[in-house]
C-alpha positions in Angstrom: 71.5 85.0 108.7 73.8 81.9 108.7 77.4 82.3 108.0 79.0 80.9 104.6 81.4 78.1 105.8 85.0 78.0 104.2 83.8 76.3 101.3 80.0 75.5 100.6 79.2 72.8 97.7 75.5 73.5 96.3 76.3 70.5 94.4 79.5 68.3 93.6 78.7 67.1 90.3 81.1 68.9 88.4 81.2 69.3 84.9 84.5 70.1 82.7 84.1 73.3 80.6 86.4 75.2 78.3 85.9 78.5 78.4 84.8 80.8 81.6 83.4 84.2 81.7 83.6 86.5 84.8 81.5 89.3 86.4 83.2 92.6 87.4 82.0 94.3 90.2 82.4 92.4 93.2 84.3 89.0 91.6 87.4 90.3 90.1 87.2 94.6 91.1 86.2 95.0 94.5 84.1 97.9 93.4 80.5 97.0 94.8 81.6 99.3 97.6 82.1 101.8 95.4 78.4 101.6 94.3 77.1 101.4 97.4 78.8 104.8 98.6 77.7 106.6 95.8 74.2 105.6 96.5 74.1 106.4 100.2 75.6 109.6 99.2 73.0 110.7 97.1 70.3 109.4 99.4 72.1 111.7 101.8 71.9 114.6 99.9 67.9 114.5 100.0 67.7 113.3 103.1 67.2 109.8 103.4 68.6 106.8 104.4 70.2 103.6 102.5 69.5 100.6 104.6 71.6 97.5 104.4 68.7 95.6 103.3 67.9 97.8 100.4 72.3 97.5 99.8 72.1 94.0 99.9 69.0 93.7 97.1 70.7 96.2 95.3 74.0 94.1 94.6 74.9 93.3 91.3 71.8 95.2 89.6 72.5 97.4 86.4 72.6 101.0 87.0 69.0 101.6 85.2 67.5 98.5 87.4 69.2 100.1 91.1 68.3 103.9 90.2 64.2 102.6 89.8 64.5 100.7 92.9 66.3 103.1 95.7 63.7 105.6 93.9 60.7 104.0 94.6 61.6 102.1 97.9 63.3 105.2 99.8 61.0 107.7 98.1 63.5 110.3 96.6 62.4 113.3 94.9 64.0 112.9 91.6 63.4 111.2 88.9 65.0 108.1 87.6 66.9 109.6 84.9 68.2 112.0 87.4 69.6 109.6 90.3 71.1 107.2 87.1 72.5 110.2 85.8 74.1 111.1 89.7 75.4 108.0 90.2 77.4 107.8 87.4 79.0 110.6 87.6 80.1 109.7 91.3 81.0 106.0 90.2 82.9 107.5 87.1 85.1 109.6 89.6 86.0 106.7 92.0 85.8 103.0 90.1 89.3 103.5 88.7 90.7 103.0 92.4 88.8 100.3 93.0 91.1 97.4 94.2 90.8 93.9 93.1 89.1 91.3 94.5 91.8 88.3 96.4 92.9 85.8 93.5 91.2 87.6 90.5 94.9 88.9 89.2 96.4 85.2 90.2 93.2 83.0 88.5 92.7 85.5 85.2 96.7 85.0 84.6 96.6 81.5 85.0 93.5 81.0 83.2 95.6 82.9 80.1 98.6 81.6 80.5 96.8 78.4 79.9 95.1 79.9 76.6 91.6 79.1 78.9 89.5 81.8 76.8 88.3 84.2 79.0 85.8 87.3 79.0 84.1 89.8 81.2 80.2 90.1 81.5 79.2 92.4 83.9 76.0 94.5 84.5 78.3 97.8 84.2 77.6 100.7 81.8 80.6 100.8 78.9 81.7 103.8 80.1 82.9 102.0 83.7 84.8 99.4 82.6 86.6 101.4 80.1 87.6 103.4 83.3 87.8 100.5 85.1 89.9 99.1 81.9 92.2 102.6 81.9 93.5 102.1 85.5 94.5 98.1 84.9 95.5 97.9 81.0 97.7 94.7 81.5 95.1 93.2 83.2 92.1 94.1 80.8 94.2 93.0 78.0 93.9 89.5 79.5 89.8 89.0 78.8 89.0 87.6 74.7 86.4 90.6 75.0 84.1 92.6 76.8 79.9 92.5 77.2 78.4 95.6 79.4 74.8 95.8 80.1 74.6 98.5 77.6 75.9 96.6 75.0 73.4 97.0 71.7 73.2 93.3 72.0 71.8 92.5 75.2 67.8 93.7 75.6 68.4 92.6 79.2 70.4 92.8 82.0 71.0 90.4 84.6 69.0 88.7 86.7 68.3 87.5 82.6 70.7 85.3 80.7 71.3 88.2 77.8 74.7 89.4 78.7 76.4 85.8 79.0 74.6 84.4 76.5 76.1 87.2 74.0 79.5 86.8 76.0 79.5 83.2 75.3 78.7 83.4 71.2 82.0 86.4 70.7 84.5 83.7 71.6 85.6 82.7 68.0 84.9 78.6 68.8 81.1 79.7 70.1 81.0 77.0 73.1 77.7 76.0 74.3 76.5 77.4 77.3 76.8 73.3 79.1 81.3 74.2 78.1 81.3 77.9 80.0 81.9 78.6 83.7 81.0 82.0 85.5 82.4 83.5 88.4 79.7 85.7 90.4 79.0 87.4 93.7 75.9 88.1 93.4 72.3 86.3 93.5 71.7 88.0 90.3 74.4 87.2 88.2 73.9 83.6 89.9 70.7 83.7 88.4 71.8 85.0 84.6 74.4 82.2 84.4 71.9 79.1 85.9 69.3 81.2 83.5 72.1 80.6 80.6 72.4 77.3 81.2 76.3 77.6 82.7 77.9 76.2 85.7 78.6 79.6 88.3 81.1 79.6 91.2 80.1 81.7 93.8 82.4 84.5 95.6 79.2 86.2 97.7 79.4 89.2 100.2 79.8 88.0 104.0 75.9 89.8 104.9 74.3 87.4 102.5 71.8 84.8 103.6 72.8 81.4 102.6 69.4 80.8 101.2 70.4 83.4 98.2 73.6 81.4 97.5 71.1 78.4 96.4 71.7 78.4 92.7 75.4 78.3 92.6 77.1 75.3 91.5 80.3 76.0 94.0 80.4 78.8 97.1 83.7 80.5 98.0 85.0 82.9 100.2 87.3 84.2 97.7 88.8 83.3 94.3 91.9 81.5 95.9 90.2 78.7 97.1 89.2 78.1 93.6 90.4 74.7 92.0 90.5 74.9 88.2 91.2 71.1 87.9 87.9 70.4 89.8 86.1 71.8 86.2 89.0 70.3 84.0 90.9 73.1 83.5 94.6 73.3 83.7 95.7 73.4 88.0 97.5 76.1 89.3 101.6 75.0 89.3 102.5 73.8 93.0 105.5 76.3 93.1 104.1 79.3 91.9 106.7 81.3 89.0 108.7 83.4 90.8 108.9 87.0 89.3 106.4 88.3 86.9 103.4 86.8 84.6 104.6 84.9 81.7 101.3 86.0 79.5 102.5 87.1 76.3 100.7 90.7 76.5 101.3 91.1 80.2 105.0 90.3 78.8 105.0 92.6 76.6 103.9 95.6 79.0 106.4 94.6 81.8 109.4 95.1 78.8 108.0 98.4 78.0 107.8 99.6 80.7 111.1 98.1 82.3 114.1 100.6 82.6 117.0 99.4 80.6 119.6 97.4 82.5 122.6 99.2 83.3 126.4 97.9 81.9 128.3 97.1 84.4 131.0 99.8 85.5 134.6 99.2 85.1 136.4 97.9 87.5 139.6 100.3 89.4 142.3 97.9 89.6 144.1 97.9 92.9 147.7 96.3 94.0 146.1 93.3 94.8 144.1 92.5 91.9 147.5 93.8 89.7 149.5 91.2 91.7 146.8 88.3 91.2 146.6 89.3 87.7 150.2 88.7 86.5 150.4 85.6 88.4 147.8 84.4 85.3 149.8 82.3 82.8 147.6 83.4 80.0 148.6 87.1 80.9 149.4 89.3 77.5 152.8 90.7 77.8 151.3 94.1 77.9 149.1 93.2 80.9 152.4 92.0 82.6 153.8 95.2 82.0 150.7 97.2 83.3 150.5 94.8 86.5 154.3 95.5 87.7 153.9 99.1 86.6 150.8 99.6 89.1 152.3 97.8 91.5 155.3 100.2 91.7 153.0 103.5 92.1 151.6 101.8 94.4 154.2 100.7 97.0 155.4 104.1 95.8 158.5 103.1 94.4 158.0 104.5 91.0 159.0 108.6 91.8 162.3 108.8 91.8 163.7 105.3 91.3 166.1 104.2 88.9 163.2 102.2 87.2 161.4 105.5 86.6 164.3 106.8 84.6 164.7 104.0 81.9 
């Protein structure tokens, strides 16, 4: 198995594009792991084993497409329905803490920020990204739309072109397939998009062969080495904004949620700031008043001196 460099070129001709589409599970939610587990876990529970092979074919397949194969190839004594059924009841449970993949949060802001139209294809069932969607509302709010493998609109899943053909055709300016960009991790999904027609950047698991990355326009190691100029889309700033995402609903969310900023308290006034205080030519004759008055109590002069009695 040969290592994936820092940054592999299948190919450097470039095209510009205008709109991008990404994958979930393994490119922007780092929830492939979270798959897998499940699926060792219920090979576990009849006594058998998962291999790493059998993982590594298994990346990025639909839940209906994985269930038939660990069935068949590890011989389990249920039916298909049953272990589909299993595992999504153990993925349900545990995709929400999923964590997100390096520069997903960082590129998906940009890309918005920019108005770049954006939307998520993924293989996933409906039900896991809306859990997935639950746990990160600010950042789901970012994508134009959604397409899931169960989507009444797509009669296939990926390795096919289906789901990012039907992505593509939601955005309201319906781009042509030649003006999208996808960003994968798997040889599947790499597939669907070169199947589609698109350009596909390429964020691939460390265990797989090099042969499988192939078909990918651009191979990374993660999402930050991505260039968006390199595709004609807007760079990311040299000095990246310091505090919080400027998006409009990410805005909005960060305000809601913000506490309200507390006034300031008022200040005590001590001798010295009394005495600094009358020295002011714009003083009121009141504030003079109060200044030598505070200064008195508090050189203690004011009990019981003559000024105390006027």
């Amino acid at each position: 198995m040969i290592p994936i460099p820092p940054k592999f070129y299948c190919t450097r001709k470039f095209k510009k594009v205008t709109h991008c589409l990404f994958d979930l599970d393994g490119t922007v939610l780092d929830s492939e792991i979270v798959y897998q587990k499940a699926i060792r876990t219920i090979c576990e529970r009849y006594g058998k084993t998962y291999t790493k092979d059998l993982e590594i074919e298994c990346y990025g397949a639909t839940d209906r497409d994985l269930s038939e194969t660990v069935v068949q190839r590890v011989l389990l004594p249920i039916s298909v329905d049953d272990f589909e059924h299993q595992l999504t009841d153990l993925v349900g449970k545990a995709v929400a803490s999923a964590p997100l993949q390096p520069g997903a949060e960082r590129l998906l802001t940009h890309l918005y920020d920019w108005k770049v139209p954006i939307a998520l294809a993924t293989n996933s069932t409906e039900r896991s990204v809306r859990i997935a969607a639950q746990a990160r509302p600010k950042l789901f709010a970012l994508f134009n739309h959604k397409v899931c493998a169960t989507d009444p609109e797509v009669d296939r899943g990926k390795p096919n072109p289906d789901i990012y053909l039907v992505a593509a055709s939601r955005f309201p300016t319906k781009p042509k397939p030649a003006q999208c960009i996808v960003f994968e991790d798997s040889e599947i999904g790499v597939k669907a998009a070169v199947a589609a027609g698109m350009q596909v950047v390429m964020i691939p698991d460390r265990r797989l062969d090099r042969q499988k990355t192939r078909q990918a326009t651009i191979v990374l190691r993660s999402l930050r080495e991505f260039k968006p100029e390199e595709f004609g889309l807007p760079p990311f700033p040299e000095t990246p904004a310091k505090g919080k995402p400027t998006s409009a609903r990410v805005e909005e969310d960060y305000k809601a949620n913000s506490t309200e900023t507390k006034k300031d308290e008022p200040i005590q006034p001590t001798a010295l700031l009394v005495e600094n205080i009358s020295k002011s030519s714009k003083m009121s004759r009141m504030s003079k008043m109060r200044a030598q008055m505070s200064t008195l109590m508090d050189k203690k002069l004011l009990v019981g001196s003559p000024v105390a009695s006027r």
